[in-house]
C-alpha positions as CSV (number, residue, x, y, z in Angstrom):
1,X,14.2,-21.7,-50.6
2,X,13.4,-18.0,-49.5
3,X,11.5,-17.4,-46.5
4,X,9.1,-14.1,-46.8
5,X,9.1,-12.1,-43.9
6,X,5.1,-12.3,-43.7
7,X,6.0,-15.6,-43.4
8,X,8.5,-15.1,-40.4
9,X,6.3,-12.6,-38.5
10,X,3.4,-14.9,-38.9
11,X,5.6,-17.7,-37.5
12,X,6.9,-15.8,-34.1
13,X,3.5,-14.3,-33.5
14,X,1.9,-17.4,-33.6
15,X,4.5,-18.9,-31.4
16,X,4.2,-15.8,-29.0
17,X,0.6,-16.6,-28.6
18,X,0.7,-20.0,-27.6
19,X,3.4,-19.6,-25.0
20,X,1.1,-16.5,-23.8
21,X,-1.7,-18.9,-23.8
22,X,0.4,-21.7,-21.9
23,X,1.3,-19.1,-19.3
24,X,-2.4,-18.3,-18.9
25,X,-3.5,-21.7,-17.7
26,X,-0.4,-22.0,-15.2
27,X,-0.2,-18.6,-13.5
28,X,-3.3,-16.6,-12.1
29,X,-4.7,-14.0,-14.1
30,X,-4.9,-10.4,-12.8
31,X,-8.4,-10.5,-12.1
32,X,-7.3,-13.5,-9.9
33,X,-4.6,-11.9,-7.9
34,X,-7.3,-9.0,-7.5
35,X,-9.5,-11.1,-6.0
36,X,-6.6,-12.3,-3.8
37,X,-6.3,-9.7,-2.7
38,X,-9.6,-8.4,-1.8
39,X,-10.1,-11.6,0.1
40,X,-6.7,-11.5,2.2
41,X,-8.0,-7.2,3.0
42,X,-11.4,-8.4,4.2
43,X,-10.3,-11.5,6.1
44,X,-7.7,-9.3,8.1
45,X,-10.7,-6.4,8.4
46,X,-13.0,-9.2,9.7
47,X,-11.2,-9.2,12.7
48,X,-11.1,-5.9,13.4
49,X,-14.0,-3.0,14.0
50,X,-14.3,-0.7,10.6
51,X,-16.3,2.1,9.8
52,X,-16.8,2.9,6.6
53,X,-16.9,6.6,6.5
54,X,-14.4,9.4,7.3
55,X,-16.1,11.2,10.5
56,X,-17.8,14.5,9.6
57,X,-16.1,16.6,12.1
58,X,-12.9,14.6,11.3
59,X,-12.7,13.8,14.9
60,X,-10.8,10.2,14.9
61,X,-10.9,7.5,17.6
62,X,-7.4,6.8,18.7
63,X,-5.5,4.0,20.4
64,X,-4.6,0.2,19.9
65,X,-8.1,-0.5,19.8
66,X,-9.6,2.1,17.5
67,X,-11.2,1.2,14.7
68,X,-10.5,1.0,10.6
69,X,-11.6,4.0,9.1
70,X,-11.9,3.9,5.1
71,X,-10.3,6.5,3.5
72,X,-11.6,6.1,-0.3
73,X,-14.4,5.3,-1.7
74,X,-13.3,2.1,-3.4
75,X,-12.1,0.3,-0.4
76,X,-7.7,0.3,-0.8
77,X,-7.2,2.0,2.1
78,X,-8.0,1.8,5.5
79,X,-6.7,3.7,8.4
80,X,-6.5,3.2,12.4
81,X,-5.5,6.0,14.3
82,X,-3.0,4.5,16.9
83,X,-1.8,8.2,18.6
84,X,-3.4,11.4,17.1
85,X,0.0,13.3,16.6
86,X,0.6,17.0,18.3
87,X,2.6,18.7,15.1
88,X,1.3,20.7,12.4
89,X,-0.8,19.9,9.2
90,X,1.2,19.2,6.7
91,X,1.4,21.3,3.0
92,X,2.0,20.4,-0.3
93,X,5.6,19.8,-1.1
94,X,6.4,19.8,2.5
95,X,9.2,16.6,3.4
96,X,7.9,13.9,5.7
97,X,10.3,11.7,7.4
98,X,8.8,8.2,8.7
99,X,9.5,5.3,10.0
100,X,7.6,2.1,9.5
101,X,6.9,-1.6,9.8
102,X,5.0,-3.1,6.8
103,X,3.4,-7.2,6.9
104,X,2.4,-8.4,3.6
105,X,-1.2,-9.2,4.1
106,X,-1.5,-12.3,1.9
107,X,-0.4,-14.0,4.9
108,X,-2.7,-13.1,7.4
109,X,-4.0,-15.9,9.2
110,X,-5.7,-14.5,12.6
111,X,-5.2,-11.9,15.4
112,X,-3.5,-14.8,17.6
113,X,-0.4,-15.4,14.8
114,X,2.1,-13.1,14.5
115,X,3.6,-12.0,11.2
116,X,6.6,-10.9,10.2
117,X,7.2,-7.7,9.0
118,X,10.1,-5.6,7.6
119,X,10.9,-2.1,7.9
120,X,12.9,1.1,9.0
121,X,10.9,1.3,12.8
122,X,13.0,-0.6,15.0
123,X,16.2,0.2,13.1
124,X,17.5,3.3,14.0
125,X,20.8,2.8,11.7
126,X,18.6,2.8,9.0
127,X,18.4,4.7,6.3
128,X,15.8,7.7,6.8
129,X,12.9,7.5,4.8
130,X,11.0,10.3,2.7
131,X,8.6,11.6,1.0
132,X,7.7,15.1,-0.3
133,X,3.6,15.3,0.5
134,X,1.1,15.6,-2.6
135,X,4.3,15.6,-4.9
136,X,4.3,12.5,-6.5
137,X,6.0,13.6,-9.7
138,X,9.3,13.3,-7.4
139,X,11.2,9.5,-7.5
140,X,11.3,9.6,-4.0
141,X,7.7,10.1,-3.3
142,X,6.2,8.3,-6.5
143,X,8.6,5.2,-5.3
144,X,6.5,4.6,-2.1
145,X,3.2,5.1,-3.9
146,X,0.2,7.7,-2.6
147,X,-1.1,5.2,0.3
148,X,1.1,6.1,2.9
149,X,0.4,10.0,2.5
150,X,-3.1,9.7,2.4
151,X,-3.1,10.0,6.4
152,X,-1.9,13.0,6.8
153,X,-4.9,14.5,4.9
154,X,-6.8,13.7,8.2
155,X,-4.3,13.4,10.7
156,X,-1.3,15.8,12.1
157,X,2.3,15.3,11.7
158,X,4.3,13.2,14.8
159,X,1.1,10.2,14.6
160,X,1.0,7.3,14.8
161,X,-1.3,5.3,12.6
162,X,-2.0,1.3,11.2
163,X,-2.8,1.7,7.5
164,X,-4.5,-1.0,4.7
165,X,-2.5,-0.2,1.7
166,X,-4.3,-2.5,-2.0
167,X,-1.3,-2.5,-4.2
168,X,-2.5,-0.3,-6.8
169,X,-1.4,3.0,-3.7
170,X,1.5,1.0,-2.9
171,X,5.0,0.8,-3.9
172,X,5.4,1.3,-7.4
173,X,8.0,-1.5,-7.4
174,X,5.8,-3.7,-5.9
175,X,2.8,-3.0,-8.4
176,X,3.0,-6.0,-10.6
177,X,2.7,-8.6,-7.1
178,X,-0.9,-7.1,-6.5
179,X,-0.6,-8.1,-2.8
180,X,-1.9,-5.7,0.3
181,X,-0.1,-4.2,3.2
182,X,-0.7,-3.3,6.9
183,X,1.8,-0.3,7.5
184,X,2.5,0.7,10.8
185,X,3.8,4.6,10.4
186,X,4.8,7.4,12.4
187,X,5.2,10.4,10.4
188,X,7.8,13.7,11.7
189,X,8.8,17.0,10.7
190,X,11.5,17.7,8.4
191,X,14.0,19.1,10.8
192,X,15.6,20.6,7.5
């Protein structure tokens, strides 16, 4: 008996679409994880103070107690100024060297309980880490996604800020996960 390959396609597409369908009902769906992911941003913002505006002389209110300011219109990033830095603006295509701490925000539970993080800051055997600003057709700048250059369009090289990174500005690795970040970064010259 020959099988015609109609036959065949019709076969593994149909199979394709009930294992899709299967998948569906076990797993969240993306709107889902968005929501997530909204929910575990606002609870951590709920503890702290946020203004939702950039300040129209761009004059920032630093230190551990400063509040959130948002940086986009949409709502993925947030930014607390933790030291105002005393280097230059940087330029387009200039390297930035940082070091940071990152906690996956999913598991926020409350100001009082700590969470873990992982990162280059505390680790000065560590590989350096760069990017090369407003050049994101570059591997090693797309790889860490936009979010943690959009400070330095406000503040000066050598600060020190807390960012709130949705995973659609984050690592481009990490894309698929849809789960937020609180970054802790200091940013420095290029002493290239």
């Amino acid at each position: 008996m020959r099988i015609s390959n109609k036959w065949i396609f019709a076969l593994i597409a149909s199979a394709s679409m009930l294992i899709g369908l299967s998948s569906c009902e076990d797993g969240q769906s993306y709107a889902d994880m968005l929501n997530s992911e909204n929910q575990a941003v606002n609870r951590y913002l709920a503890d702290q103070n946020v203004i939702d505006h950039i300040p129209a002389d761009s004059v920032f209110i630093a230190g551990e107690d400063a509040p959130y300011y948002q940086l986009d219109e949409e709502g993925n990033i947030y930014m607390q100024v933790v030291r105002y830095g005393d280097g230059e603006k940087v330029e387009d295509d200039q390297r930035v060297y940082f070091r940071f701490m990152r906690y996956n925000l999913m598991y926020y539970v409350s100001p009082d309980v700590a969470m873990e993080g992982d990162g280059n800051e505390n680790n000065l055997a560590a590989e350096n880490t760069y990017f090369v600003y407003n050049n994101l057709s570059l591997p090693t700048s797309a790889s860490w996604g936009s979010g943690i250059q959009m400070p330095l369009r406000f503040v000066p090289l050598n600060s020190e800020v807390n960012v709130i990174i949705k995973s659609q500005y984050g690592m481009t690795s990490e894309l698929s996960y849809v789960q937020p970040f609180l970054y802790h970064i200091r940013y420095f010259k290029s002493q290239i």
